[in-house]
C-alpha beads as a LAMMPS data file, in Angstrom:
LAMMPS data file: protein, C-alpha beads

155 atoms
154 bonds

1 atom types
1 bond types

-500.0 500.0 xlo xhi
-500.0 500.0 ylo yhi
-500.0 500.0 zlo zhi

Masses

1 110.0

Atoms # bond

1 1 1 0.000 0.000 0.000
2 1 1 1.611 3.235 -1.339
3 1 1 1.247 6.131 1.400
4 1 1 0.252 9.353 0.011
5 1 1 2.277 12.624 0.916
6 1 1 1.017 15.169 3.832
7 1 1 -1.204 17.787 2.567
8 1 1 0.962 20.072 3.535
9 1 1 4.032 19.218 1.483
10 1 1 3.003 20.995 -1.862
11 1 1 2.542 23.961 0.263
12 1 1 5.535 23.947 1.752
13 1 1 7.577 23.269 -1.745
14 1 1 5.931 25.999 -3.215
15 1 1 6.595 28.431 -0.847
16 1 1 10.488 27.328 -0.469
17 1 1 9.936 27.788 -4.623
18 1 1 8.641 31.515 -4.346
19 1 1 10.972 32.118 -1.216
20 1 1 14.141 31.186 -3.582
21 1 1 13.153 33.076 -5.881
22 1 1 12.543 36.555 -3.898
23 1 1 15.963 36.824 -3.498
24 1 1 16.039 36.400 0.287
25 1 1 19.419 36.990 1.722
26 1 1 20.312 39.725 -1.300
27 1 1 20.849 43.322 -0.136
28 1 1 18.869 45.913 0.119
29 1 1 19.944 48.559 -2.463
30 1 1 20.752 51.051 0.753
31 1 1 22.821 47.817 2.007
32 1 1 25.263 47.740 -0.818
33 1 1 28.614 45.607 -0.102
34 1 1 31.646 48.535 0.062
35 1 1 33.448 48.233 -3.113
36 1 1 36.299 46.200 -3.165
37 1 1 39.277 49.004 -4.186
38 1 1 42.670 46.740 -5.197
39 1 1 43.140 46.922 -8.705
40 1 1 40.033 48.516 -9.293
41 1 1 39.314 51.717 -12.077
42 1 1 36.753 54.358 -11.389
43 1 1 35.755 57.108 -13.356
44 1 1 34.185 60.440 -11.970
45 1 1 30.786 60.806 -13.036
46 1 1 29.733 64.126 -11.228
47 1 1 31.697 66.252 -8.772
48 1 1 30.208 68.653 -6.218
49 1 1 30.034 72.153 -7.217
50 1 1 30.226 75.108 -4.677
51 1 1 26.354 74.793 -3.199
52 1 1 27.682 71.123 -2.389
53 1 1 25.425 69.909 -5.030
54 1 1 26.284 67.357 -7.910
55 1 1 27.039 68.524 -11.221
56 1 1 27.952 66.017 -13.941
57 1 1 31.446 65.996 -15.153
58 1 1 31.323 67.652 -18.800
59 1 1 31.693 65.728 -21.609
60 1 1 35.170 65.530 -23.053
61 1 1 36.942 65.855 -19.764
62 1 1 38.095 62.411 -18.014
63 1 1 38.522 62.347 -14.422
64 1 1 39.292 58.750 -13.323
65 1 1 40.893 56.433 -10.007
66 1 1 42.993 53.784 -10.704
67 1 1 43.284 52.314 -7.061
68 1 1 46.885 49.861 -6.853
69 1 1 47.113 46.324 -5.980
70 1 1 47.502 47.073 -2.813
71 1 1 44.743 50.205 -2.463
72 1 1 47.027 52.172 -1.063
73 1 1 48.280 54.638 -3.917
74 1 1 45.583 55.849 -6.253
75 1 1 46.658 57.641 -9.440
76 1 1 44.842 58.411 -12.990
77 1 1 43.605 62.026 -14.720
78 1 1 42.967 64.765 -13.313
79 1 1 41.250 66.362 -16.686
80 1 1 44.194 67.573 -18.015
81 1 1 47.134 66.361 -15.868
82 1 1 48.351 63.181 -14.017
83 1 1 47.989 62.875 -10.426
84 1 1 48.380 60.432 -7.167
85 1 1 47.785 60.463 -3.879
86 1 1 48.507 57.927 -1.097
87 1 1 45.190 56.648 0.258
88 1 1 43.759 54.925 3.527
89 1 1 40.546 52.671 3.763
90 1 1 39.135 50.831 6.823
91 1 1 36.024 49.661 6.268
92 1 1 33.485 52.448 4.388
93 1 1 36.093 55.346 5.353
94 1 1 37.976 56.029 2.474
95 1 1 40.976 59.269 3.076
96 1 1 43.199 60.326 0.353
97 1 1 46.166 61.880 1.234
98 1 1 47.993 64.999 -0.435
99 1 1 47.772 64.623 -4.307
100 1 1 50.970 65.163 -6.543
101 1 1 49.915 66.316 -10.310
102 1 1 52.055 67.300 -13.410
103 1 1 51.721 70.768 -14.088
104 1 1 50.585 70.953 -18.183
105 1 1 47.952 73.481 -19.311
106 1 1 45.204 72.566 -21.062
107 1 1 43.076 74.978 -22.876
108 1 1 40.407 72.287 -24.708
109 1 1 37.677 72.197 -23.295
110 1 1 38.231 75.750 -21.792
111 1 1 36.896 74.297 -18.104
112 1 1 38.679 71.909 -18.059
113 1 1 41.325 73.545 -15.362
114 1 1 38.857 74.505 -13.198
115 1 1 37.141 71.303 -12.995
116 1 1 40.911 69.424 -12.704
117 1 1 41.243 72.201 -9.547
118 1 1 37.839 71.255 -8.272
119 1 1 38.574 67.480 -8.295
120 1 1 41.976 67.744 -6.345
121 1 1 40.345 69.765 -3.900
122 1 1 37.313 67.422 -3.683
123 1 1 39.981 64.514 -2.913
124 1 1 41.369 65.599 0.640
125 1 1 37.764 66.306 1.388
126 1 1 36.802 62.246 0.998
127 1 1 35.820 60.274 4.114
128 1 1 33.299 57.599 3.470
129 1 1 32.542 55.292 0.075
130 1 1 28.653 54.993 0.300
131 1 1 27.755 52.295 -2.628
132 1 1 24.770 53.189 -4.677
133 1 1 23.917 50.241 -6.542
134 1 1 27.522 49.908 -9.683
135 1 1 28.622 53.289 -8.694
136 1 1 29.560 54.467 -5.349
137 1 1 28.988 58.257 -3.575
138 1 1 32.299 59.530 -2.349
139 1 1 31.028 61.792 0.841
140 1 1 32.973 64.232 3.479
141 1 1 32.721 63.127 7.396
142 1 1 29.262 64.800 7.444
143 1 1 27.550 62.418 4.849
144 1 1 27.471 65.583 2.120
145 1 1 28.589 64.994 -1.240
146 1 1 31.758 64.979 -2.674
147 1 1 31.580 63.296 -5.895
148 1 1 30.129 60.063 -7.495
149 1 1 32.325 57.500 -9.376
150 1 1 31.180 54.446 -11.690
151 1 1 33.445 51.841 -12.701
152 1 1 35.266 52.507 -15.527
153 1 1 34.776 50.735 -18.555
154 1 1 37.303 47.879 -19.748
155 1 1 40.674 48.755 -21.734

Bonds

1 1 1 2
2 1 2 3
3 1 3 4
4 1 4 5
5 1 5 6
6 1 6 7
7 1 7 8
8 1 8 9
9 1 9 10
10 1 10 11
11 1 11 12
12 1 12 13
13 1 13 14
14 1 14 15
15 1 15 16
16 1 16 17
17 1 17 18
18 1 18 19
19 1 19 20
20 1 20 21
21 1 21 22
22 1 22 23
23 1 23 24
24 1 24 25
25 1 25 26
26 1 26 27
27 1 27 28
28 1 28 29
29 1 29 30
30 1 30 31
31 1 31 32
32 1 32 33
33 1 33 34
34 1 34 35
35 1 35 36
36 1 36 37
37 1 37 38
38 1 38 39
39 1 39 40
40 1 40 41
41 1 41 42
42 1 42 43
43 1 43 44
44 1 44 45
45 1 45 46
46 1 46 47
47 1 47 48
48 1 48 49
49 1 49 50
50 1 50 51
51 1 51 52
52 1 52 53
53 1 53 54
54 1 54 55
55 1 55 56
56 1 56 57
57 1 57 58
58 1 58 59
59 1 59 60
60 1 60 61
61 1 61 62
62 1 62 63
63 1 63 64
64 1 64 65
65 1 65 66
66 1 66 67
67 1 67 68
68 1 68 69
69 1 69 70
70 1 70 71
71 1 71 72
72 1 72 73
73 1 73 74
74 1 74 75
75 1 75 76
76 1 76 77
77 1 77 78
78 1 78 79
79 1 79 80
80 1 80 81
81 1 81 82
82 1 82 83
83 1 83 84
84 1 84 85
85 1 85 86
86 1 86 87
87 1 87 88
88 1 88 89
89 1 89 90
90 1 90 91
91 1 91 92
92 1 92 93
93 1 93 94
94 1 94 95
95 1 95 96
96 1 96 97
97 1 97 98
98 1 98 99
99 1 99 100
100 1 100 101
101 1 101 102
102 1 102 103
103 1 103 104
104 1 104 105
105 1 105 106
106 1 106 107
107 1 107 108
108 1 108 109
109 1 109 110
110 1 110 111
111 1 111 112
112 1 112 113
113 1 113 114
114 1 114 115
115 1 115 116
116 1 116 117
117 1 117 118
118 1 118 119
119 1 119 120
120 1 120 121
121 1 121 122
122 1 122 123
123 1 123 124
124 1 124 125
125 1 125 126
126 1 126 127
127 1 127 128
128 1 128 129
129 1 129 130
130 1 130 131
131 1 131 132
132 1 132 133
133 1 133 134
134 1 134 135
135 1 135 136
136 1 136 137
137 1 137 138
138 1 138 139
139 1 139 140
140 1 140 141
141 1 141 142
142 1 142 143
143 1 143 144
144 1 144 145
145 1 145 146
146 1 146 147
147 1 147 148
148 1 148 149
149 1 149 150
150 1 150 151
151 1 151 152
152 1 152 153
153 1 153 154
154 1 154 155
């Protein structure tokens, strides 16, 4: 005599189904892992302008992070010129130090100097790496805005 199943077992299956499927143990999108920085290229999507707000980075001008294999140089283009700056993380705080950049003037496109000016002053003002999703919100020790970086796309 074959012995048929509990009632409840279909239930149950179906809800360990839909439970699989929901994505339980995924984060939240406020939950984001940090970013993991060795070896890792970034490019600066917007940068804080004087009212603290974000203001895309114009098109034509490449600002970019190229973190070492060891995250603790980071170096890449200011907009016109080379820079790096040592850097410290521990855990979401993320401090560069004083940045060293070559000294070339660039008159194409004509903002470009300013904004290269603007993004070496934004650096010593970085303390935390707040993920949003693929890019990440650089922010000073008060949570405001700094700038916002997106992985850069493949060589």
């Amino acid at each position: 005599m074959s012995r048929l199943p509990h009632p409840l077992v279909p239930a149950v299956l179906a809800l360990c189904a839909l439970t699989a499927c929901a994505g339980v143990g995924t984060p939240a999108a406020g939950d984001a892992p940090t970013p993991t920085w060795p070896d890792s290229r970034w490019t600066v999507v917007a940068l804080a302008d004087d009212t603290g707000r974000l203001a895309e980075v114009r098109a034509g001008i490449a600002i970019d992070l190229a973190f070492d294999a060891a995250a603790t140089r980071v170096t890449g283009s200011a907009g016109c010129n080379r820079y790096s700056a040592p850097v410290t993380l521990e855990g979401r705080g993320l401090r560069f130090g004083a940045a060293a950049a070559s000294k070339r003037m660039c008159v194409d496109p004509g903002d470009v100097m300013a904004m290269e000016a603007r993004f070496l002053r934004a650096l010593g003002r970085v303390a935390v790496a707040a993920p949003e999703g693929a890019r990440v919100a650089l922010q000073d020790a008060e949570g405001g805005a700094v700038m916002l970086i997106a992985p850069a796309p493949a060589e």
